[in-house]
N, CA, C and O atoms as CSV, one atom per row, in Angstrom:
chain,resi,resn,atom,element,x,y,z
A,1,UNK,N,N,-6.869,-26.907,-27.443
A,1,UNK,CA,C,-6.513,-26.863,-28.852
A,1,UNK,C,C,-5.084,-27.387,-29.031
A,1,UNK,O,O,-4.172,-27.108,-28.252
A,2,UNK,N,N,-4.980,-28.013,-29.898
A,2,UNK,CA,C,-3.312,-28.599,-30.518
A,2,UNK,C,C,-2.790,-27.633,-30.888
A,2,UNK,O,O,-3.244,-26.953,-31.809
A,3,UNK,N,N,-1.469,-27.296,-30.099
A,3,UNK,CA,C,-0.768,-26.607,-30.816
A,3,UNK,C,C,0.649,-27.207,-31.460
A,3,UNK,O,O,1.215,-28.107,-30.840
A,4,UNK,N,N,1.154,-26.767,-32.559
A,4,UNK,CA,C,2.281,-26.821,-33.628
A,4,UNK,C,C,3.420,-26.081,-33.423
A,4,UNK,O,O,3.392,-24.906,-33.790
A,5,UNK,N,N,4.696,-26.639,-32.774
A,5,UNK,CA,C,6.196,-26.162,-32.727
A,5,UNK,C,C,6.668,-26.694,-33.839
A,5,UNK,O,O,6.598,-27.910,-34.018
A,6,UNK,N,N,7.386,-25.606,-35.022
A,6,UNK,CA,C,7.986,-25.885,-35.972
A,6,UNK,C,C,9.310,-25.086,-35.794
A,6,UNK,O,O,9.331,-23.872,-35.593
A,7,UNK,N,N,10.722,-26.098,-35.913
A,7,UNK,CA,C,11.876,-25.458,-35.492
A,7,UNK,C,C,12.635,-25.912,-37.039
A,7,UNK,O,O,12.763,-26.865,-37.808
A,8,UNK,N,N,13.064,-24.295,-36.824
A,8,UNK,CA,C,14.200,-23.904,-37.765
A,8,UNK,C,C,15.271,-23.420,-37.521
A,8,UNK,O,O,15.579,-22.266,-37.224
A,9,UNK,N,N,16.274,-24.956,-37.735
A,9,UNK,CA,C,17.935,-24.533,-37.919
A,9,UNK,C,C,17.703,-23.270,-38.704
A,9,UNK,O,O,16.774,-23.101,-39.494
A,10,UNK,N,N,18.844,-22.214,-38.341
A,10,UNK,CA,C,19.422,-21.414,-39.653
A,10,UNK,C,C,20.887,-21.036,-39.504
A,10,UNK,O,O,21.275,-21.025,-38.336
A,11,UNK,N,N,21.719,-20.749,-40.363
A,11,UNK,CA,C,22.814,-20.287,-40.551
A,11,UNK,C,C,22.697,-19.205,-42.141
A,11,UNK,O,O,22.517,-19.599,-43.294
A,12,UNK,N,N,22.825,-18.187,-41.778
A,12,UNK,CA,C,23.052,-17.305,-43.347
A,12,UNK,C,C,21.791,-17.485,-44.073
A,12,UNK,O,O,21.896,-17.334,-45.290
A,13,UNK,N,N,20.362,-17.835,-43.526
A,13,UNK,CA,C,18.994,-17.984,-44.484
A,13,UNK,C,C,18.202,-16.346,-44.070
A,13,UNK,O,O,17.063,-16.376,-43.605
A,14,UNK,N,N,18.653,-15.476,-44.208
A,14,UNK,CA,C,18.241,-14.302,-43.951
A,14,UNK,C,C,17.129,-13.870,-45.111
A,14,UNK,O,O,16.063,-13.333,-44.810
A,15,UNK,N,N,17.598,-14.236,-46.748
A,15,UNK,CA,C,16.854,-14.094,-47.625
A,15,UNK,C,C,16.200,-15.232,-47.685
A,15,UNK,O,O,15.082,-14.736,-47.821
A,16,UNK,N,N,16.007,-16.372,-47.691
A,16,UNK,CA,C,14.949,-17.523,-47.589
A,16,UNK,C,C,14.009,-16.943,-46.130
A,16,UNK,O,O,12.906,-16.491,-46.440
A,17,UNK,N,N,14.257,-16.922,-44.979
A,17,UNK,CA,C,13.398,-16.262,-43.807
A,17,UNK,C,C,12.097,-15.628,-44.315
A,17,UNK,O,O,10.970,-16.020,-44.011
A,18,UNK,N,N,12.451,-14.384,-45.296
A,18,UNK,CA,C,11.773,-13.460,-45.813
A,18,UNK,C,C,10.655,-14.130,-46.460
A,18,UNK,O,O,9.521,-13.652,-46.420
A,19,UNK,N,N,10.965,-15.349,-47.124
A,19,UNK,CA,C,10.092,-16.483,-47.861
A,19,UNK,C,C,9.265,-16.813,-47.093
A,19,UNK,O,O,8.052,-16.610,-47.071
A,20,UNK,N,N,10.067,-17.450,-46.297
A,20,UNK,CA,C,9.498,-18.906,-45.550
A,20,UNK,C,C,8.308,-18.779,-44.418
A,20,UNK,O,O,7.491,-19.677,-44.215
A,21,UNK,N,N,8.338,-17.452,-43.672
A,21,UNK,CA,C,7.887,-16.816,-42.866
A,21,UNK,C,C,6.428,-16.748,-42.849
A,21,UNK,O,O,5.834,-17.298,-41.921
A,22,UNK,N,N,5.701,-16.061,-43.879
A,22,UNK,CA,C,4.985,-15.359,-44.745
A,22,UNK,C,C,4.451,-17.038,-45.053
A,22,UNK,O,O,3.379,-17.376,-44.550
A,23,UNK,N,N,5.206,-18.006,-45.854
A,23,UNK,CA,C,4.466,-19.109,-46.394
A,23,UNK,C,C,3.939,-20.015,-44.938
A,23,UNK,O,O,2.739,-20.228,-44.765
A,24,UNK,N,N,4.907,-20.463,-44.024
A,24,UNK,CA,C,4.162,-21.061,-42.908
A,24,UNK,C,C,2.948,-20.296,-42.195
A,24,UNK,O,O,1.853,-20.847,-42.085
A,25,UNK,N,N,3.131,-19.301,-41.825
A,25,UNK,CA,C,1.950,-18.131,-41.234
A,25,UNK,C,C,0.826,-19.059,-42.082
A,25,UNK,O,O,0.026,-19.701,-41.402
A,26,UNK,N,N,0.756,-19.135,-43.384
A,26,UNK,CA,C,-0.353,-19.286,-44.035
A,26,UNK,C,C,-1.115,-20.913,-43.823
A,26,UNK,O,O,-2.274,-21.274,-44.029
A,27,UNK,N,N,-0.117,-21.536,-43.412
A,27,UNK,CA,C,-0.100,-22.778,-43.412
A,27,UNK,C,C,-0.729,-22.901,-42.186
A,27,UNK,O,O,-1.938,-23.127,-42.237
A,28,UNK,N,N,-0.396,-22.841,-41.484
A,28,UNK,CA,C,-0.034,-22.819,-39.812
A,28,UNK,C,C,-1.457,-22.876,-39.285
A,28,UNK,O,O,-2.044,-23.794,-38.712
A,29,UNK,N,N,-1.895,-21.557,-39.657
A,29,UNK,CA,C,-3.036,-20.743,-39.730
A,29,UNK,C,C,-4.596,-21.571,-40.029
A,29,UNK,O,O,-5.704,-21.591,-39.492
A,30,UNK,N,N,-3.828,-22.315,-41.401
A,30,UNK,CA,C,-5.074,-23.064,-41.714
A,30,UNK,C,C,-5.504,-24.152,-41.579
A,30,UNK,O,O,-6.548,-24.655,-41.993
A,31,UNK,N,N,-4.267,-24.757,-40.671
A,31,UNK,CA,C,-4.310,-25.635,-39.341
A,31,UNK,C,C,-4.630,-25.970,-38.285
A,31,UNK,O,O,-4.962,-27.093,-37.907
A,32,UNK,N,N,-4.526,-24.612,-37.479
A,32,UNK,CA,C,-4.634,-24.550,-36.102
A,32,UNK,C,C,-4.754,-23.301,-35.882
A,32,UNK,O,O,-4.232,-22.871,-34.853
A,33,UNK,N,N,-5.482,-22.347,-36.791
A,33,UNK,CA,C,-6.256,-20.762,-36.885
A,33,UNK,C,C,-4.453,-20.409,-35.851
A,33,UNK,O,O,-3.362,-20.741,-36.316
A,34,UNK,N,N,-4.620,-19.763,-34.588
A,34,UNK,CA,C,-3.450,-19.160,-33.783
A,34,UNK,C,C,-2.964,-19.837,-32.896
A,34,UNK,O,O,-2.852,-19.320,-31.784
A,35,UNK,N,N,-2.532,-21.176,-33.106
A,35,UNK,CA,C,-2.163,-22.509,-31.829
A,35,UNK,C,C,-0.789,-22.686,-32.523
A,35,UNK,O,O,-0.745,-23.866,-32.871
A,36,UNK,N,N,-0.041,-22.269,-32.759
A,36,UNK,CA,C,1.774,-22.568,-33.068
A,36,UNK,C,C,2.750,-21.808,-32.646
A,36,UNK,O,O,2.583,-21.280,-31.546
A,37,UNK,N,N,3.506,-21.649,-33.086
A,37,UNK,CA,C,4.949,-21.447,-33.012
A,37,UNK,C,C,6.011,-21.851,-33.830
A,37,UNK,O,O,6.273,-22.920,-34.382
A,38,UNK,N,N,6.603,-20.683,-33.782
A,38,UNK,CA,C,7.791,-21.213,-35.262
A,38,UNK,C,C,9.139,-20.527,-34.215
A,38,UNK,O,O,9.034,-19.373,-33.800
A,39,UNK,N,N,10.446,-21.442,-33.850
A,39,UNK,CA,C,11.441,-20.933,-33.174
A,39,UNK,C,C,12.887,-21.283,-34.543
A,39,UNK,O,O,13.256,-22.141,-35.345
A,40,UNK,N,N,13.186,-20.126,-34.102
A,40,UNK,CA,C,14.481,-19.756,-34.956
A,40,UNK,C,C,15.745,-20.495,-33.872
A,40,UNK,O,O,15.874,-20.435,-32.650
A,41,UNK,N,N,16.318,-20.981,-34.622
A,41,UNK,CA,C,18.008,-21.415,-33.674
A,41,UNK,C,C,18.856,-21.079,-35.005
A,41,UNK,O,O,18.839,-21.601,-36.120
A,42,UNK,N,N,19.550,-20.091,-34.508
A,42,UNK,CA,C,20.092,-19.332,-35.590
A,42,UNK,C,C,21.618,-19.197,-35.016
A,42,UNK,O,O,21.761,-18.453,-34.046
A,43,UNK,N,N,23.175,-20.095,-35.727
A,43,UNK,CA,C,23.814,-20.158,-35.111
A,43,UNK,C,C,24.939,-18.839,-35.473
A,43,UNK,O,O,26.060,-18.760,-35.975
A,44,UNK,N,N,24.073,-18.022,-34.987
A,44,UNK,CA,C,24.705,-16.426,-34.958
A,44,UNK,C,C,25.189,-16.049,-36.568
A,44,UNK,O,O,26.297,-15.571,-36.810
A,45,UNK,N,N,24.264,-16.319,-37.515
A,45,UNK,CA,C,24.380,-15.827,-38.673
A,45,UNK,C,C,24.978,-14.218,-38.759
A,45,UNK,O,O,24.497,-13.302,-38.092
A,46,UNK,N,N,26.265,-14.040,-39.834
A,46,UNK,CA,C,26.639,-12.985,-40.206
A,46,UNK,C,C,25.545,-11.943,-40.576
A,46,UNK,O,O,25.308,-10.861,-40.039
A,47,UNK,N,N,24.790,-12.700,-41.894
A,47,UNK,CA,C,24.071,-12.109,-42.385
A,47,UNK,C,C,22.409,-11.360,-41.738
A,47,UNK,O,O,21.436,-10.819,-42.263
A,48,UNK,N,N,22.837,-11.734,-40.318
A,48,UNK,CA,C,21.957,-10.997,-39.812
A,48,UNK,C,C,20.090,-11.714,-39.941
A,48,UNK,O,O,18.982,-11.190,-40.056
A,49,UNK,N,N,20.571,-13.047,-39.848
A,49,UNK,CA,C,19.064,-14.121,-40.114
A,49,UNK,C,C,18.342,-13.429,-38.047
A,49,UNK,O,O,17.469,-12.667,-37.632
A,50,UNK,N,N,18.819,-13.826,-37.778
A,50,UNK,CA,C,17.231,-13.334,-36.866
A,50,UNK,C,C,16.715,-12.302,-36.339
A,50,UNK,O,O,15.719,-12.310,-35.616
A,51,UNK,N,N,17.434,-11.225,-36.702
A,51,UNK,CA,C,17.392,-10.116,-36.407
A,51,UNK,C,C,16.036,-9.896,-38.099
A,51,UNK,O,O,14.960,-9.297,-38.095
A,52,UNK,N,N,16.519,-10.429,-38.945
A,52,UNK,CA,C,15.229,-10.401,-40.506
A,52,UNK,C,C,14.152,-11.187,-39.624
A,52,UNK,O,O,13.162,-10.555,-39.257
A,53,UNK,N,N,14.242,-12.077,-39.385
A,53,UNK,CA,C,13.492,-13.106,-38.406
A,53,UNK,C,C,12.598,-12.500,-37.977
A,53,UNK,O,O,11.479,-12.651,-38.465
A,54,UNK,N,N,12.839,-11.556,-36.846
A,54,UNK,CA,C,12.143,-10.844,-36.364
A,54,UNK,C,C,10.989,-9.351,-37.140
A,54,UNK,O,O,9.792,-9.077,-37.238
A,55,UNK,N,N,11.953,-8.935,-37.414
A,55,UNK,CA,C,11.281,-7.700,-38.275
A,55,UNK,C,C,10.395,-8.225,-39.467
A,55,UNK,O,O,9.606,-7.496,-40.067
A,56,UNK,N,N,10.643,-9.876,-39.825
A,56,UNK,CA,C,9.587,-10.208,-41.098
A,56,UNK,C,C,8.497,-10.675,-40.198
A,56,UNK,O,O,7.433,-10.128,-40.488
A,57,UNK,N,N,8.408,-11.540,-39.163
A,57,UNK,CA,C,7.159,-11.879,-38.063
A,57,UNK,C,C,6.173,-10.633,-37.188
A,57,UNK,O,O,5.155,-10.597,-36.496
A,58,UNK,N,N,7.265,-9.643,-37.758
A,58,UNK,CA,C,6.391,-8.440,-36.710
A,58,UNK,C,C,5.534,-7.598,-38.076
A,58,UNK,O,O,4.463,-7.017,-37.901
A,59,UNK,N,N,6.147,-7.665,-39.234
A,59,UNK,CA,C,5.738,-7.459,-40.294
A,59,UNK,C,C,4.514,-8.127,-40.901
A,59,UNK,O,O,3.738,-7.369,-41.483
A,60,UNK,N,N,4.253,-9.240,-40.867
A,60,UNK,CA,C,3.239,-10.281,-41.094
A,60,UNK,C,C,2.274,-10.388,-39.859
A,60,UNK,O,O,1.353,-11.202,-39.918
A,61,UNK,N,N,2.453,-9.546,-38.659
A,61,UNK,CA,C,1.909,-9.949,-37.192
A,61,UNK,C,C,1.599,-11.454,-36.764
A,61,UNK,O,O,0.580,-12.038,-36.396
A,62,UNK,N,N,2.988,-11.842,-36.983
A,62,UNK,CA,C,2.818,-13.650,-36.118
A,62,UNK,C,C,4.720,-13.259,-34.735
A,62,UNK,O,O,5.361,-14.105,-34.112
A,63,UNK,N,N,4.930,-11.881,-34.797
A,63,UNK,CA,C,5.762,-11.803,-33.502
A,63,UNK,C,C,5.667,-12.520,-32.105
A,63,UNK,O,O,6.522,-12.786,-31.261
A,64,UNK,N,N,4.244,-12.745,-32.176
A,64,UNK,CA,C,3.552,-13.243,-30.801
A,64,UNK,C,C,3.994,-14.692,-31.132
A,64,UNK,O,O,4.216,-15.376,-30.132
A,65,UNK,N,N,4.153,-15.249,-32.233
A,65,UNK,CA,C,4.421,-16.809,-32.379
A,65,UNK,C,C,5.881,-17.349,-32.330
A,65,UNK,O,O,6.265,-18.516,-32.257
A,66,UNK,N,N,6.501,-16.335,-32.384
A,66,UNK,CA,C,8.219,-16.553,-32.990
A,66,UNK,C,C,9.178,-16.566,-31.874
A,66,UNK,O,O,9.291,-15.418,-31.444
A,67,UNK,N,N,9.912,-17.402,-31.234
A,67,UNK,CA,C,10.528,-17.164,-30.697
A,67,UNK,C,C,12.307,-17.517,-31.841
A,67,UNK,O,O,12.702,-18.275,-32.726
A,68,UNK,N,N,12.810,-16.350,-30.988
A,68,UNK,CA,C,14.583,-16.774,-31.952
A,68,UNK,C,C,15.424,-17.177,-30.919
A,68,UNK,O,O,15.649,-16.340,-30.044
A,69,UNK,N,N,15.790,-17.960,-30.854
A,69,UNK,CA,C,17.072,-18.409,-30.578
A,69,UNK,C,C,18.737,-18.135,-30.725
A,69,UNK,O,O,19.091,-19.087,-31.420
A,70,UNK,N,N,20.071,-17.240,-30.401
A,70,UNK,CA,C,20.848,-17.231,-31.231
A,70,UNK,C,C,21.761,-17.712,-30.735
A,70,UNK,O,O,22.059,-17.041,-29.747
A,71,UNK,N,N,22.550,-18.719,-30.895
A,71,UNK,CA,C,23.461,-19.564,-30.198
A,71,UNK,C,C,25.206,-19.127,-30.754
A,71,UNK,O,O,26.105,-19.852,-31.179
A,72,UNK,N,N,25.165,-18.089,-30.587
A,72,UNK,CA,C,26.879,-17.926,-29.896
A,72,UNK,C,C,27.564,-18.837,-29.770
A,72,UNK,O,O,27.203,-19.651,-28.920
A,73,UNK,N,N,28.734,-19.100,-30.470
A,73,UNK,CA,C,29.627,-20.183,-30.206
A,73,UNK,C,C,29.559,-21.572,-30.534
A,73,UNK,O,O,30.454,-22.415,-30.600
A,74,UNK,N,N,28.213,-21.658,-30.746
A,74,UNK,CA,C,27.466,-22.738,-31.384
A,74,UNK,C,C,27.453,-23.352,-32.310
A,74,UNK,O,O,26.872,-22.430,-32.882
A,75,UNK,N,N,27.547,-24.132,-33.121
A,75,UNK,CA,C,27.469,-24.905,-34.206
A,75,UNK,C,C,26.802,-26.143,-34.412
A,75,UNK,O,O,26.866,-27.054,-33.586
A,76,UNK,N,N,26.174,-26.217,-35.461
A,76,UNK,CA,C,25.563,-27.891,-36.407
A,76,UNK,C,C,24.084,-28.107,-35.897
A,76,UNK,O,O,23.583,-28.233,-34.779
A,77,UNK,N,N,23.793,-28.101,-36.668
A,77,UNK,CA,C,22.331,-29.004,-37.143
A,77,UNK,C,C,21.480,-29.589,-35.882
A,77,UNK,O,O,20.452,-29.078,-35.437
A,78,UNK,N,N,22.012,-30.571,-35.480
A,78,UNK,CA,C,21.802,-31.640,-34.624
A,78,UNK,C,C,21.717,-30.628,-33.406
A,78,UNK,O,O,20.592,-30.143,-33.289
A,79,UNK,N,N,22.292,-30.361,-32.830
A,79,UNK,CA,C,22.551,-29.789,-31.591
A,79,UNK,C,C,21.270,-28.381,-31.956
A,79,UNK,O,O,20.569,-28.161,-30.969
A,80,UNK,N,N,21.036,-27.751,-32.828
A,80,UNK,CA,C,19.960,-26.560,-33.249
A,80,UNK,C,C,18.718,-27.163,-33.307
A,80,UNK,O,O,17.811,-26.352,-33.122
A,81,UNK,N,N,18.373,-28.244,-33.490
A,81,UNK,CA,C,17.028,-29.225,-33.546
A,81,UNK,C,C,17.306,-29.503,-31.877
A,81,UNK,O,O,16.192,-29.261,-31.413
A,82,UNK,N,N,17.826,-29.726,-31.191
A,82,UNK,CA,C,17.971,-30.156,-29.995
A,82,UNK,C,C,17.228,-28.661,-29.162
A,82,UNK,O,O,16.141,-28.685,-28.585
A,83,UNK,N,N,17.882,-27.774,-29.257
A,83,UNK,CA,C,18.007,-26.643,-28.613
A,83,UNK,C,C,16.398,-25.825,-29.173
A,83,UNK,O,O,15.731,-25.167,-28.374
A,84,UNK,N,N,16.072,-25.972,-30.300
A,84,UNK,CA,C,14.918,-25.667,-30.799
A,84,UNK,C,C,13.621,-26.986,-29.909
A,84,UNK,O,O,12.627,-26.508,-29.363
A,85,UNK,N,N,13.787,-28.158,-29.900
A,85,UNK,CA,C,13.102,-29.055,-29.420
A,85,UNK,C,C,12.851,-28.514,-27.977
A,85,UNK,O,O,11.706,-28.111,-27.775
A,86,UNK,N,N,13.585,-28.452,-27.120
A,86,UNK,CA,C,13.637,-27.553,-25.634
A,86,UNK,C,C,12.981,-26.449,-25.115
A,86,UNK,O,O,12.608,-26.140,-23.983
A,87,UNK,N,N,12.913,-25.781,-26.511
A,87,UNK,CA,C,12.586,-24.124,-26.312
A,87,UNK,C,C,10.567,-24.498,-26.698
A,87,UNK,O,O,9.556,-23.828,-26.486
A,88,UNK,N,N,10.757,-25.629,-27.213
A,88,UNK,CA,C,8.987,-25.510,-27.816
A,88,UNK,C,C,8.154,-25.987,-26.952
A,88,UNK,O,O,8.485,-26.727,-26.025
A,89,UNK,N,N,6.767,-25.521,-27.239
A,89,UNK,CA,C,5.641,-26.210,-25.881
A,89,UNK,C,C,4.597,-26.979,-26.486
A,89,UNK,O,O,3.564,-27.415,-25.979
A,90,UNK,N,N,5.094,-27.087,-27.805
A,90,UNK,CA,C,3.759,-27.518,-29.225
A,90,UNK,C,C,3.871,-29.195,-28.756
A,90,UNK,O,O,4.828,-29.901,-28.437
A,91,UNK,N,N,2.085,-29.494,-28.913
A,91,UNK,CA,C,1.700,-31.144,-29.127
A,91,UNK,C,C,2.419,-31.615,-30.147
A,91,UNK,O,O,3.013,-32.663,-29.891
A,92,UNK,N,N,2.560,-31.180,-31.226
A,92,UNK,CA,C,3.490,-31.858,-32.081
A,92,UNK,C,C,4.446,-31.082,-32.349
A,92,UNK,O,O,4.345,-29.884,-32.083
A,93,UNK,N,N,5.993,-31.796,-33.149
A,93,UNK,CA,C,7.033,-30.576,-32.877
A,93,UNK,C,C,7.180,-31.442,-34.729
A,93,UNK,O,O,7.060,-32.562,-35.225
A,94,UNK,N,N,7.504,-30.037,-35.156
A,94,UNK,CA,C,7.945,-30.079,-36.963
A,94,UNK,C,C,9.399,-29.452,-37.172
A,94,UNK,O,O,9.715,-28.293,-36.903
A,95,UNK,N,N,10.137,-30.345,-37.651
A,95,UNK,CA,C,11.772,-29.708,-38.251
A,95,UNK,C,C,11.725,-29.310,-39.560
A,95,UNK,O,O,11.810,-30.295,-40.294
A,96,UNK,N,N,11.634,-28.379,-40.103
A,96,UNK,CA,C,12.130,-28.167,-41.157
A,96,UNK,C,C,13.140,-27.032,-41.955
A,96,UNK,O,O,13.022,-25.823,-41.759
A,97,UNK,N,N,13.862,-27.455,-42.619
A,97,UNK,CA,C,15.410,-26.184,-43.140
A,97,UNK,C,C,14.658,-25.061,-43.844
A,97,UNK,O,O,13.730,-25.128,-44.649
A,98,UNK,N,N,15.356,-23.920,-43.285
A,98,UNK,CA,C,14.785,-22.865,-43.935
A,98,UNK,C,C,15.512,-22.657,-45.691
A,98,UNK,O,O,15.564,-21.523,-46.167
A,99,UNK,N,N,15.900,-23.580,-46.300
A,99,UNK,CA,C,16.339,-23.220,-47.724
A,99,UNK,C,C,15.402,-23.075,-48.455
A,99,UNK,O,O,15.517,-22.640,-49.601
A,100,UNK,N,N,14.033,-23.498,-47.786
A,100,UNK,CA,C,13.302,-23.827,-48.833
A,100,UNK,C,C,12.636,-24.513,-49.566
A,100,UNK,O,O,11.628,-24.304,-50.241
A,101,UNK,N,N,13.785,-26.045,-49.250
A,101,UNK,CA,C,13.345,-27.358,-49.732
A,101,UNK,C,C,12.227,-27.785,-49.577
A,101,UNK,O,O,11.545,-28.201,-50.514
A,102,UNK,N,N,11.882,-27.759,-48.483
A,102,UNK,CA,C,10.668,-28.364,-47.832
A,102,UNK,C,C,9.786,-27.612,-48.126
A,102,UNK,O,O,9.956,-26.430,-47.827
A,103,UNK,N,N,8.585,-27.991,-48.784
A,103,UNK,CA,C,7.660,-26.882,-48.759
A,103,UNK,C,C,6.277,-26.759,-47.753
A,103,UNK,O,O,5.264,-27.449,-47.875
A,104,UNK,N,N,6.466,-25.888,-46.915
A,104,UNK,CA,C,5.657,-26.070,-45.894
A,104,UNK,C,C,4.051,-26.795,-45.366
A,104,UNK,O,O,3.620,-27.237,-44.301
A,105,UNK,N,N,3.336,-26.566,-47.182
A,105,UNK,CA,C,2.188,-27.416,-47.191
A,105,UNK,C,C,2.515,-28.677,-46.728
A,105,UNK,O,O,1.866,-28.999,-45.732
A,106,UNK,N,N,3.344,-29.528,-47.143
A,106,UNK,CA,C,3.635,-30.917,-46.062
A,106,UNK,C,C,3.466,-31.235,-44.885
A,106,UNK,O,O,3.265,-32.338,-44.377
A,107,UNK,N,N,3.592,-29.766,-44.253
A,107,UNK,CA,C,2.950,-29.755,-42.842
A,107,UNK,C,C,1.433,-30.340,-42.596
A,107,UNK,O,O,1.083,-30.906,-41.561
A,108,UNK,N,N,0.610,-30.101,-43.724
A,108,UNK,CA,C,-0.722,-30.402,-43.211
A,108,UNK,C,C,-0.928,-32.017,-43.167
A,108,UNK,O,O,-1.748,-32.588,-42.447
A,109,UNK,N,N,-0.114,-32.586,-43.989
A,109,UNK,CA,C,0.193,-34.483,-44.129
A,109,UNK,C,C,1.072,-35.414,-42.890
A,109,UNK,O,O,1.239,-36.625,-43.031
């Protein structure tokens, strides 16, 4: 079966997470029924993004899919798509920002 690595930069998206989480699960799902993964690279958000990360994936039961990432010392974009790219084992690998913008149905195109 194909499976789907979708990596998400975050910095301070603790309340988008709560969103975004919940909307890919659904997506994901109706893709590839339980063949994904969604990894957090979270560059040590104040606001406490993967630590929500976690408790919203165990909440929705996709914990088994989530891996987080939290990079200490770390900074930018580029280098969090890098480090997220590494960590995944998915046939295809999907970037997208947790603000929101993107709305995850795009995934299926």
């Amino acid at each position: 079966m194909t499976k789907i690595s979708v990596v998400l930069p975050t910095y301070n998206e603790a309340e988008n997470i709560k969103l975004l989480l919940p909307a890919l699960k659904k997506v994901l799902e109706d893709i590839t029924s339980k063949s994904y993964e969604i990894i957090i690279v979270d560059d040590n958000s104040p606001d406490n993004t993967a630590t929500v990360a976690k408790e919203t994936a165990r909440s929705i039961g996709i914990d088994n899919n989530l891996k987080v990432i939290v990079r200490e010392g770390k900074r930018g974009l580029a280098t969090a798509v890098i480090d997220g790219f590494k960590a995944s084992s998915g046939d295809y690998l999907v970037v997208m920002d947790a603000d929101l913008q993107h709305p995850p149905e795009k995934i299926k195109e």
